[in-house]
Each structure stands twice: as C-alpha cells, then as structure tokens.
N, CA, C and O atoms as CSV, one atom per row, in Angstrom:
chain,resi,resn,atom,element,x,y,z
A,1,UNK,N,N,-7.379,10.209,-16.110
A,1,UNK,CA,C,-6.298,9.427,-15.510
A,1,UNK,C,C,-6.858,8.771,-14.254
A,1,UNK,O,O,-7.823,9.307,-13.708
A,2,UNK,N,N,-6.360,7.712,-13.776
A,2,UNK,CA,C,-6.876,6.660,-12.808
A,2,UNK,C,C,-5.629,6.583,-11.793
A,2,UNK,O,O,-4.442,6.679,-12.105
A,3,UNK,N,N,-6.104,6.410,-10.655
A,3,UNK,CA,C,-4.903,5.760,-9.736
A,3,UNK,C,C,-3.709,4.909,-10.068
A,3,UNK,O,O,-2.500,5.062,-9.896
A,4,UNK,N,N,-4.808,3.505,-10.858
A,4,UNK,CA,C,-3.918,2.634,-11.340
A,4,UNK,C,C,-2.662,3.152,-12.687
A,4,UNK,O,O,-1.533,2.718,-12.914
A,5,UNK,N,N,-3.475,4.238,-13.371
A,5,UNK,CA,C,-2.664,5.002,-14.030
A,5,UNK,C,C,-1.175,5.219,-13.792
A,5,UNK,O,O,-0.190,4.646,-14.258
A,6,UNK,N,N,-1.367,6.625,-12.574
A,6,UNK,CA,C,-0.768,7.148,-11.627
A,6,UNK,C,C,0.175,6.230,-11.430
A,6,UNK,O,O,1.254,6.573,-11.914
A,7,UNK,N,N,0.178,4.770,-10.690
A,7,UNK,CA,C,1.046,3.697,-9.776
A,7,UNK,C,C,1.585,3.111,-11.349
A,7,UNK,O,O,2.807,3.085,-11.496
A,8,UNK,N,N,1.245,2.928,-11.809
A,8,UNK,CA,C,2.170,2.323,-13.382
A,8,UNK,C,C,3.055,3.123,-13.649
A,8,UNK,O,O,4.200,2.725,-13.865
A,9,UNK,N,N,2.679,4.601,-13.700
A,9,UNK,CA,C,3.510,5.591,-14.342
A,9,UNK,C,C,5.033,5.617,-12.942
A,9,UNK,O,O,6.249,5.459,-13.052
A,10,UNK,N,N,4.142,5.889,-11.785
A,10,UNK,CA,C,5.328,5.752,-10.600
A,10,UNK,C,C,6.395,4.831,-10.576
A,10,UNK,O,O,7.583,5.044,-10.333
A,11,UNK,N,N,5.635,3.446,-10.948
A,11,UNK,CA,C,6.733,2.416,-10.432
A,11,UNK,C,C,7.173,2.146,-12.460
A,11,UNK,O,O,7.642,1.055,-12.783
A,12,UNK,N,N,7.031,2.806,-13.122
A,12,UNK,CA,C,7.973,2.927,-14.375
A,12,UNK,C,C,9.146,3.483,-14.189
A,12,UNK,O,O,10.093,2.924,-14.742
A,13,UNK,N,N,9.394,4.598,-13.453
A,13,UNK,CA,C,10.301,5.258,-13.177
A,13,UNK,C,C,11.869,4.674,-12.108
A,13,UNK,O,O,11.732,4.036,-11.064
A,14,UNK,N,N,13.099,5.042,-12.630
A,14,UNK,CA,C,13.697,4.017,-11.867
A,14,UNK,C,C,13.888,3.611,-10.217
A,14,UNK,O,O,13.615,4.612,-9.556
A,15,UNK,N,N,14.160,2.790,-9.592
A,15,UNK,CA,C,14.100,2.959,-8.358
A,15,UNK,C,C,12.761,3.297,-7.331
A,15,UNK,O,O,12.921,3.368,-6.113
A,16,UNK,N,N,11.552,3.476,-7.917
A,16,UNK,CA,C,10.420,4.241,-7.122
A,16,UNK,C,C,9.786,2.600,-6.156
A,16,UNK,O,O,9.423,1.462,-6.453
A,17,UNK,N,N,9.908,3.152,-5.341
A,17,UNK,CA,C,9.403,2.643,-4.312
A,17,UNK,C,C,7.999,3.120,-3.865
A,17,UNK,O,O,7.779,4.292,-3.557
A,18,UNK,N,N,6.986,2.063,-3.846
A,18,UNK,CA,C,5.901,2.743,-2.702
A,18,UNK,C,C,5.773,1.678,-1.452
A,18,UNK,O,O,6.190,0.520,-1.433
A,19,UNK,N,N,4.950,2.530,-0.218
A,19,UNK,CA,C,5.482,2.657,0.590
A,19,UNK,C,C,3.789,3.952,1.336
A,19,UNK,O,O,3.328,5.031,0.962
A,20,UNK,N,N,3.406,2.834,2.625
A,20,UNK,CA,C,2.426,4.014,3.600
A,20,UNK,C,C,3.249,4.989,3.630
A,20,UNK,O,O,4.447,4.876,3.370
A,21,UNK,N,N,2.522,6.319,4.037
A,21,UNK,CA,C,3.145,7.269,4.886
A,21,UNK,C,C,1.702,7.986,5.569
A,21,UNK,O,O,0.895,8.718,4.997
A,22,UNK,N,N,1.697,7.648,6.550
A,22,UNK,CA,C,0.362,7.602,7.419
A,22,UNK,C,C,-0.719,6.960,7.011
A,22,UNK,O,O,-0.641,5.736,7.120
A,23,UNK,N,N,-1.868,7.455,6.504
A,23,UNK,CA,C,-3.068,6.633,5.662
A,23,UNK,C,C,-2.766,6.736,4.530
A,23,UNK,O,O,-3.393,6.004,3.764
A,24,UNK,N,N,-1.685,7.674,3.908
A,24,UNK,CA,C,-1.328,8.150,2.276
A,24,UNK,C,C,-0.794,6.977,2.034
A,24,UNK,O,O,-0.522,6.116,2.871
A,25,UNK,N,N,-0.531,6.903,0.103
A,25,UNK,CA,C,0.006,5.912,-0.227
A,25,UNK,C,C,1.313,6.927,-0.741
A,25,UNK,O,O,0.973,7.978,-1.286
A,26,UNK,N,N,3.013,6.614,-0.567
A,26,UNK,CA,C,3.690,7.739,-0.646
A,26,UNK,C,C,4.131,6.691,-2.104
A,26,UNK,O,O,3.654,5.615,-2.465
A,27,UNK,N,N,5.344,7.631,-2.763
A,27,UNK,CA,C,6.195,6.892,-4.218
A,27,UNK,C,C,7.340,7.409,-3.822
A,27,UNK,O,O,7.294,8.633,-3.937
A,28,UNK,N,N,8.104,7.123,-3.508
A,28,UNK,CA,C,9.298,7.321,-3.375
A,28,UNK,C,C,10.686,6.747,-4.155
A,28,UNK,O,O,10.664,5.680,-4.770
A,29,UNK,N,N,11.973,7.644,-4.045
A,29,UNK,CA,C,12.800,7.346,-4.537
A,29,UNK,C,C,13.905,7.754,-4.010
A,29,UNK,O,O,13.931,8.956,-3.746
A,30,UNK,N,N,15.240,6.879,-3.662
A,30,UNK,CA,C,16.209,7.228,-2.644
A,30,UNK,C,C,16.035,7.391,-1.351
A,30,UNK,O,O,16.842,7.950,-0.608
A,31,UNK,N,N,14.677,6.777,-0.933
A,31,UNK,CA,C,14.383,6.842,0.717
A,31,UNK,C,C,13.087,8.561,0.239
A,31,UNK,O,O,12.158,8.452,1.040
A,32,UNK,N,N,12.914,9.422,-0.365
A,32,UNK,CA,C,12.468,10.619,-0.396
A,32,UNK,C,C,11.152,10.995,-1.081
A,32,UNK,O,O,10.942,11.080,-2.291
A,33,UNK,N,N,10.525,11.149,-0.325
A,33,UNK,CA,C,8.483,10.940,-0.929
A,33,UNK,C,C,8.816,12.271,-2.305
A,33,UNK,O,O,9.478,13.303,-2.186
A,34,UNK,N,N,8.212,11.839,-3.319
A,34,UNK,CA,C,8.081,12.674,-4.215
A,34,UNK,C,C,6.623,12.566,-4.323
A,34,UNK,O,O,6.140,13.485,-4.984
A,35,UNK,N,N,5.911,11.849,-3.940
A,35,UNK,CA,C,4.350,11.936,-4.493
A,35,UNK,C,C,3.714,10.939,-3.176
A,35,UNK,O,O,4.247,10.027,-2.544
A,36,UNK,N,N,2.168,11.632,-3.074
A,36,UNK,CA,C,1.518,10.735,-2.039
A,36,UNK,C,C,0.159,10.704,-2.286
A,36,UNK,O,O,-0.367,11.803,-2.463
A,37,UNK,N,N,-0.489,9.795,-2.339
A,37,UNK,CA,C,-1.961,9.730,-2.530
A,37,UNK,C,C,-2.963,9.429,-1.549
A,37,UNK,O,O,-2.831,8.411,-0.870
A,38,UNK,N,N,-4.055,10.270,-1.374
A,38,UNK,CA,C,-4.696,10.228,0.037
A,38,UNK,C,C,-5.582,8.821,-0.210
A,38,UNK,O,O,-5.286,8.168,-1.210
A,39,UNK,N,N,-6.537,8.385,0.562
A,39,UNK,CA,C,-6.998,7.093,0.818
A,39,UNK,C,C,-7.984,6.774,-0.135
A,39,UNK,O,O,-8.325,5.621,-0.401
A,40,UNK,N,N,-8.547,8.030,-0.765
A,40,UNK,CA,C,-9.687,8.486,-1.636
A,40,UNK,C,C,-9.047,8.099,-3.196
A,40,UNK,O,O,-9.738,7.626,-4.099
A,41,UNK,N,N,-7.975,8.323,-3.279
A,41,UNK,CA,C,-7.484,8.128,-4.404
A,41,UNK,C,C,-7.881,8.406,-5.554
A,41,UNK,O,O,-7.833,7.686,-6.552
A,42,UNK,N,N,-8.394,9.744,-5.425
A,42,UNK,CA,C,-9.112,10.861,-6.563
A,42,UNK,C,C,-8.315,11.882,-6.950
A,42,UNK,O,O,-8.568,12.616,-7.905
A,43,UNK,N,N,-7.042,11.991,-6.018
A,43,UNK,CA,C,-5.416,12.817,-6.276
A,43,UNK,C,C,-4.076,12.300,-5.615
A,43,UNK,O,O,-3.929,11.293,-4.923
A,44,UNK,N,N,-3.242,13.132,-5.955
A,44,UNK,CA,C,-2.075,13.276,-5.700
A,44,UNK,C,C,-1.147,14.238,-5.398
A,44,UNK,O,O,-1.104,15.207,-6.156
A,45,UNK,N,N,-0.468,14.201,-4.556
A,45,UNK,CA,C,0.413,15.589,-3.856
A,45,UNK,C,C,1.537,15.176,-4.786
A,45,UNK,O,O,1.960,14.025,-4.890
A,46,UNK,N,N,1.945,16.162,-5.406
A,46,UNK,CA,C,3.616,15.939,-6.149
A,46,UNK,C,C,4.453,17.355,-5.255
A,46,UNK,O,O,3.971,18.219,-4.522
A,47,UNK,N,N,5.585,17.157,-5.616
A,47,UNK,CA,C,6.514,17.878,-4.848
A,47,UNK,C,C,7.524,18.232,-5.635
A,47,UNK,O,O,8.518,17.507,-5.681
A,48,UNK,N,N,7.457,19.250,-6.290
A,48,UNK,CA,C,8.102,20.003,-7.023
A,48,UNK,C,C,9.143,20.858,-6.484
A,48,UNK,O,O,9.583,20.733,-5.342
A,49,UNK,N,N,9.632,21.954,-7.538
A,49,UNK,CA,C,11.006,22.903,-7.035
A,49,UNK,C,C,9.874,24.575,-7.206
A,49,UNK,O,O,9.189,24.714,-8.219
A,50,UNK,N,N,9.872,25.453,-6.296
A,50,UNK,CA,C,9.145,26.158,-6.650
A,50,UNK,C,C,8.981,27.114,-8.108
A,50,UNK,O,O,8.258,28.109,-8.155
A,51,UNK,N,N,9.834,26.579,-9.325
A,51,UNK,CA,C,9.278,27.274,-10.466
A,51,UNK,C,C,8.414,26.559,-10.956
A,51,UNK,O,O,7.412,26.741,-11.648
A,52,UNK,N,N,9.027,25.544,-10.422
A,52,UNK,CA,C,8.183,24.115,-11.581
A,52,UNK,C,C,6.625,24.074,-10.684
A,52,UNK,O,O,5.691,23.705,-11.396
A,53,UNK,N,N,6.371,24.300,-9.694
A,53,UNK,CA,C,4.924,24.690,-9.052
A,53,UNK,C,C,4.446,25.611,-9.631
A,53,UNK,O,O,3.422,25.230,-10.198
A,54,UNK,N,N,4.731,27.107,-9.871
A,54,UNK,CA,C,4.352,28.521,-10.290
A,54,UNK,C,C,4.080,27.798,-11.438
A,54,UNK,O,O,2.857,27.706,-11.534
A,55,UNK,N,N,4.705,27.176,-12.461
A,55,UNK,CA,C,4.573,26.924,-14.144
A,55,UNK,C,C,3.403,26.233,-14.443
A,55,UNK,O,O,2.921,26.206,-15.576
A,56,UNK,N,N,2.747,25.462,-13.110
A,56,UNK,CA,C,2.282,24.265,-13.251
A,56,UNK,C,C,0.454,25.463,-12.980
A,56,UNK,O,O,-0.563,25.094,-13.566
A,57,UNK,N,N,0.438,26.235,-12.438
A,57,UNK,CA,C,-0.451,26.861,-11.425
A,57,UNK,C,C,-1.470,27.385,-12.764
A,57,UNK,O,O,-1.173,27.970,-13.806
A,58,UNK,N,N,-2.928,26.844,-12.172
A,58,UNK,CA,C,-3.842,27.052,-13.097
A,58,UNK,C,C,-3.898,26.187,-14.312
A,58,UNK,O,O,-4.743,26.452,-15.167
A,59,UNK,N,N,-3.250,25.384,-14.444
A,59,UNK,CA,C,-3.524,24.465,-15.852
A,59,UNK,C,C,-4.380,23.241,-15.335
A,59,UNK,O,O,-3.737,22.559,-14.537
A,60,UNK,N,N,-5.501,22.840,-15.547
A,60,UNK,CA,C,-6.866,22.092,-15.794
A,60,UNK,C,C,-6.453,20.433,-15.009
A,60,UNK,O,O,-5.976,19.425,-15.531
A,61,UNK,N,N,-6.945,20.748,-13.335
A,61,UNK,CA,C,-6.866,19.565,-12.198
A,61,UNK,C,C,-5.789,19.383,-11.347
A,61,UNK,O,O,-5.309,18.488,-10.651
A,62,UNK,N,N,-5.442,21.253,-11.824
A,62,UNK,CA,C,-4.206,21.415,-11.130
A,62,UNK,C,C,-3.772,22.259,-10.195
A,62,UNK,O,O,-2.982,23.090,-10.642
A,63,UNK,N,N,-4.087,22.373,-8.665
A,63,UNK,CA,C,-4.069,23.474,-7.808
A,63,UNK,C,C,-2.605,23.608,-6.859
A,63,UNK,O,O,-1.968,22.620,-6.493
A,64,UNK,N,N,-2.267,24.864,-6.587
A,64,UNK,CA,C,-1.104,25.405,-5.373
A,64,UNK,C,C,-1.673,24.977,-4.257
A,64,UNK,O,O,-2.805,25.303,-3.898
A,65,UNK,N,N,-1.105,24.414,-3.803
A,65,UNK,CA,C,-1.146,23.709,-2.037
A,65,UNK,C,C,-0.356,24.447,-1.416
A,65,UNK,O,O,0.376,25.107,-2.154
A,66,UNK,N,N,-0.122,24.694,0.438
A,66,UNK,CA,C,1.049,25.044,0.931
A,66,UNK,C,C,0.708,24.077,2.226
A,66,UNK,O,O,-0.364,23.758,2.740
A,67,UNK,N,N,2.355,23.682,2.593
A,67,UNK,CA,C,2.269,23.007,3.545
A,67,UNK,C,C,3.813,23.383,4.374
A,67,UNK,O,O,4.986,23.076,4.157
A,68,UNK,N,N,3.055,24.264,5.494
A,68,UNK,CA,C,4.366,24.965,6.376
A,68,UNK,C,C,5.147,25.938,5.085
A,68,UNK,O,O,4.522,26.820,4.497
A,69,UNK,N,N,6.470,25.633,4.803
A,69,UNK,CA,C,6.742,26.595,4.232
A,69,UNK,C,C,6.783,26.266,2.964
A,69,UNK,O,O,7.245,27.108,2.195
A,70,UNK,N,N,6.194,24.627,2.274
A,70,UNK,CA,C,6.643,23.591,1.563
A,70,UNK,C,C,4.921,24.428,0.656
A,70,UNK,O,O,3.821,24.630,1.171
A,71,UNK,N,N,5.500,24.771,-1.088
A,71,UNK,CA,C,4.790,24.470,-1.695
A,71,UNK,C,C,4.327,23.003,-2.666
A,71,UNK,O,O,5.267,22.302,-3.041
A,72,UNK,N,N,3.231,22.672,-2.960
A,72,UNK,CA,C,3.405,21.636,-3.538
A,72,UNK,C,C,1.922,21.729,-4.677
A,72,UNK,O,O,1.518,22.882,-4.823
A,73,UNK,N,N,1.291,20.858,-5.293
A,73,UNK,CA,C,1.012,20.543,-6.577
A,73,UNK,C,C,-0.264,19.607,-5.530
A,73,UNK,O,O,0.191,18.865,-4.659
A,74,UNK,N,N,-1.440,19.687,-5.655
A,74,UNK,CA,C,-2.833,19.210,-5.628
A,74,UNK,C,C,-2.729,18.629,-7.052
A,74,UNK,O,O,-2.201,19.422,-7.832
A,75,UNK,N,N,-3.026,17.673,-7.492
A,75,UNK,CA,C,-3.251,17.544,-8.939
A,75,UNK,C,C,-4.725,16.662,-9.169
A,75,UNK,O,O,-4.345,15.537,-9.493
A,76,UNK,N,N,-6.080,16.674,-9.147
A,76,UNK,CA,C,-7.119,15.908,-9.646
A,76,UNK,C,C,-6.898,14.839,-10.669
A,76,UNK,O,O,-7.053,15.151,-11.850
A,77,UNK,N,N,-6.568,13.665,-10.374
A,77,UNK,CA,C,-6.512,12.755,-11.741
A,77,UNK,C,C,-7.822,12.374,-12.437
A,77,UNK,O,O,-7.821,11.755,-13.501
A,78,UNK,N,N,-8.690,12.674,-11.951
A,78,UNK,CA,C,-10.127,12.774,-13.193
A,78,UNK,C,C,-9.871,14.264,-14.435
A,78,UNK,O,O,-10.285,14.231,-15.594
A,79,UNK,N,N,-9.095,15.479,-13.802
A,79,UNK,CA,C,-9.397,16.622,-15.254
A,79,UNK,C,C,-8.063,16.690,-15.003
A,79,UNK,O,O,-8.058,17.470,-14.050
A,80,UNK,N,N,-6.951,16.411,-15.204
A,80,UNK,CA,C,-5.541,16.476,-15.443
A,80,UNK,C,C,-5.081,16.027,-16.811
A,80,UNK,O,O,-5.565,14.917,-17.032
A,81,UNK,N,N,-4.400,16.418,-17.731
A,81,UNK,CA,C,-4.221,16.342,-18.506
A,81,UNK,C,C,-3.274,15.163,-18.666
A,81,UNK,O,O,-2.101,15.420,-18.395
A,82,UNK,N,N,-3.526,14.022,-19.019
A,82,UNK,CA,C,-2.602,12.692,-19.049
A,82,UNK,C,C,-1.014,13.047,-19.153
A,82,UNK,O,O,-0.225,12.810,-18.238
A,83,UNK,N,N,-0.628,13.691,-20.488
A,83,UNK,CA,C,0.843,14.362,-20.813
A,83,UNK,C,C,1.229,14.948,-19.738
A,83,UNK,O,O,2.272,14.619,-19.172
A,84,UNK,N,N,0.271,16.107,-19.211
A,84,UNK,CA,C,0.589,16.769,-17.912
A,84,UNK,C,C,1.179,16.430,-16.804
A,84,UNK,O,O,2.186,16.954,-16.326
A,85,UNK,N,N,0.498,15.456,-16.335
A,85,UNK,CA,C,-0.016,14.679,-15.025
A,85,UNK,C,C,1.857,13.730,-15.465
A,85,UNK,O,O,2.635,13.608,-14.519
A,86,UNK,N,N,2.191,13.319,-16.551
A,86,UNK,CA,C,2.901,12.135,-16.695
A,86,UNK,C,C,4.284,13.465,-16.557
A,86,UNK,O,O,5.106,13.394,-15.643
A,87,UNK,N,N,4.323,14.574,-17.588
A,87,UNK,CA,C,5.669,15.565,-16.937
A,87,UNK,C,C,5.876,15.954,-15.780
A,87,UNK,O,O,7.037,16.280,-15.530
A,88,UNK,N,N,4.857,16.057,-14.685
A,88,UNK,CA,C,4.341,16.620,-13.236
A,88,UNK,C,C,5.123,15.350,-12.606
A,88,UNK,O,O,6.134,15.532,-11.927
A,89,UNK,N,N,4.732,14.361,-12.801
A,89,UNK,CA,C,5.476,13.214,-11.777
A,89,UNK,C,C,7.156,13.178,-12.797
A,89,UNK,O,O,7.994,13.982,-12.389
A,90,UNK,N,N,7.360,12.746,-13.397
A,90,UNK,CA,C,8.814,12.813,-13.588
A,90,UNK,C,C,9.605,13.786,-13.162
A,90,UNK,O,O,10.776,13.618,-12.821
A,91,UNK,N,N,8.837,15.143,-13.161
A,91,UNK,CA,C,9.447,16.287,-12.481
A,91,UNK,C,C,9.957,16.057,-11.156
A,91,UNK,O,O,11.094,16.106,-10.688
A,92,UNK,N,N,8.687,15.759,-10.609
A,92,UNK,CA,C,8.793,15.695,-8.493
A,92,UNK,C,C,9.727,13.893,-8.637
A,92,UNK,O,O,9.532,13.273,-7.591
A,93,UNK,N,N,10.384,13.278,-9.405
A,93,UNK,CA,C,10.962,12.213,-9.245
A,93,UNK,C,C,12.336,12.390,-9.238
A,93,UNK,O,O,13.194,11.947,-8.475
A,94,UNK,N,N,12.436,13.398,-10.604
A,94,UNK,CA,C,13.496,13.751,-10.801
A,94,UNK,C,C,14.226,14.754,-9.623
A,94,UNK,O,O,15.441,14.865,-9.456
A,95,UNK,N,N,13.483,15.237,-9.090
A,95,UNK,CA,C,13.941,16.293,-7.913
A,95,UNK,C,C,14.376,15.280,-6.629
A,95,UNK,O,O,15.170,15.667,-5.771
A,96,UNK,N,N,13.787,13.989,-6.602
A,96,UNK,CA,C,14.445,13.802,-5.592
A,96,UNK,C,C,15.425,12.366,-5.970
A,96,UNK,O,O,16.341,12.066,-5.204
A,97,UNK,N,N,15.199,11.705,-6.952
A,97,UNK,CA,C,16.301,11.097,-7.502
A,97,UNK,C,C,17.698,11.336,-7.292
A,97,UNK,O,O,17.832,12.547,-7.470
A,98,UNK,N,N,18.763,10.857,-7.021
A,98,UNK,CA,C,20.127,10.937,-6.967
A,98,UNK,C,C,20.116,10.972,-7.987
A,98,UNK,O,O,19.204,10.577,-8.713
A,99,UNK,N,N,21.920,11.835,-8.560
A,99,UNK,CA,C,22.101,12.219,-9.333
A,99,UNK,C,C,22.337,10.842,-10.452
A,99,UNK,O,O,22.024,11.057,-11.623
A,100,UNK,N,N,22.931,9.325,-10.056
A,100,UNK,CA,C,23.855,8.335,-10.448
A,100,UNK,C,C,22.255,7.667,-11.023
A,100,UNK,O,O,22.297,6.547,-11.533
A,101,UNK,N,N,20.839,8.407,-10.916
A,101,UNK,CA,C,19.828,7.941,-11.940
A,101,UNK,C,C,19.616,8.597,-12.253
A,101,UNK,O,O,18.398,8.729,-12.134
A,102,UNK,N,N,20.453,10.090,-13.169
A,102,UNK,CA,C,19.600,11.142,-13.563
A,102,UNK,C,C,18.606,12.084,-13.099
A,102,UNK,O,O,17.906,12.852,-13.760
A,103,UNK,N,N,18.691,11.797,-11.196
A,103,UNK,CA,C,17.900,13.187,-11.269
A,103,UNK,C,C,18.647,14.194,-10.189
A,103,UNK,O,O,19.771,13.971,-9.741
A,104,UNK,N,N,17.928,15.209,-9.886
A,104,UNK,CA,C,19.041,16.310,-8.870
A,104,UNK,C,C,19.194,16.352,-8.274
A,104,UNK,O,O,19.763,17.290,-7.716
A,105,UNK,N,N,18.701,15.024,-7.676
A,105,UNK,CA,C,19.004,14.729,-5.549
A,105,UNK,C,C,20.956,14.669,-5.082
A,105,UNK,O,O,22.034,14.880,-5.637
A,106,UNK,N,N,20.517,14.312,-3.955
A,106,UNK,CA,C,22.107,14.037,-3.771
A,106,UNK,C,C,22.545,12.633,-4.299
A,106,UNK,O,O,23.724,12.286,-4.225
C-alpha cells in the first residue's frame, strides 16, 4: 500500500477532509482527526475504540502505540495488508463520523 493509496481510500469516505496538523498530514471528519501521516509518509496513526486496537494488535505492519492515555494503531503501509489497512481506516472514520453519515460520533 502507498500513501497515494491511503489519501484515495481517505478522501473516498464521506465528508473526510485533509488538513496539516503540525508537520502531519491529518484526515479528518466532522472537524475530528481520525488518521495522520508523518512527513515520511511510510505510515499512519489511525485512532480506533480500544477493542478495535487490541483486535488489530500483532497482525503484519501493524503496531500498539500509546499516546498519554490515548491508544492508537502505528500501521506500516509497505507490510499492511491492503483489506486490512482499508477495514482499519473505515473503522477510525467511522468512530468519529456523526451519526447522520453512519458513523458513532455525535
């Protein structure tokens, strides 16, 4: 999987916005970063609900991050599994999506 991958699959999704968030490149939806890519653009931070992190833990380009009390999803887009990588972001989209597009935000 490729960056450009990654940003197709993001801005497929409804409403996703990108958008800096410091040197990162963030994807957002409803104003709310669900995903951010560092400058290197060899990964991606997704932001999951903590089962959907635990479920995700150990499957191939895919590491547990912690940030403060915030777990989140390292994901390598060179050994990530395309299917993977594509349920992993709809997940962290859907979490912060409002509900009036189908996902569980406010």
């Amino acid at each position: 999987m490729t960056y450009a991958a990654l940003r197709a699959l993001a801005h497929g999704l409804p409403q996703t916005v990108e958008a800096p968030h410091f040197d990162y490149v963030s994807f957002r939806v409803g104003g709310k970063i669900y995903a951010t890519v560092p400058p290197e653009l060899t990964h991606t931070h997704l932001f999951l609900d903590p089962p959907e992190v635990e479920a995700a833990a150990g499957r191939p380009g895919v590491e547990v991050r912690q940030w403060g009390k915030t777990a989140y999803l390292r994901v390598d887009l060179a050994e990530v599994e395309p299917d993977h990588l594509d349920a992993l972001v709809r997940a962290a989209w859907a979490r912060r999506a409002p509900r009036r597009l189908g996902g569980r935000g406010r």
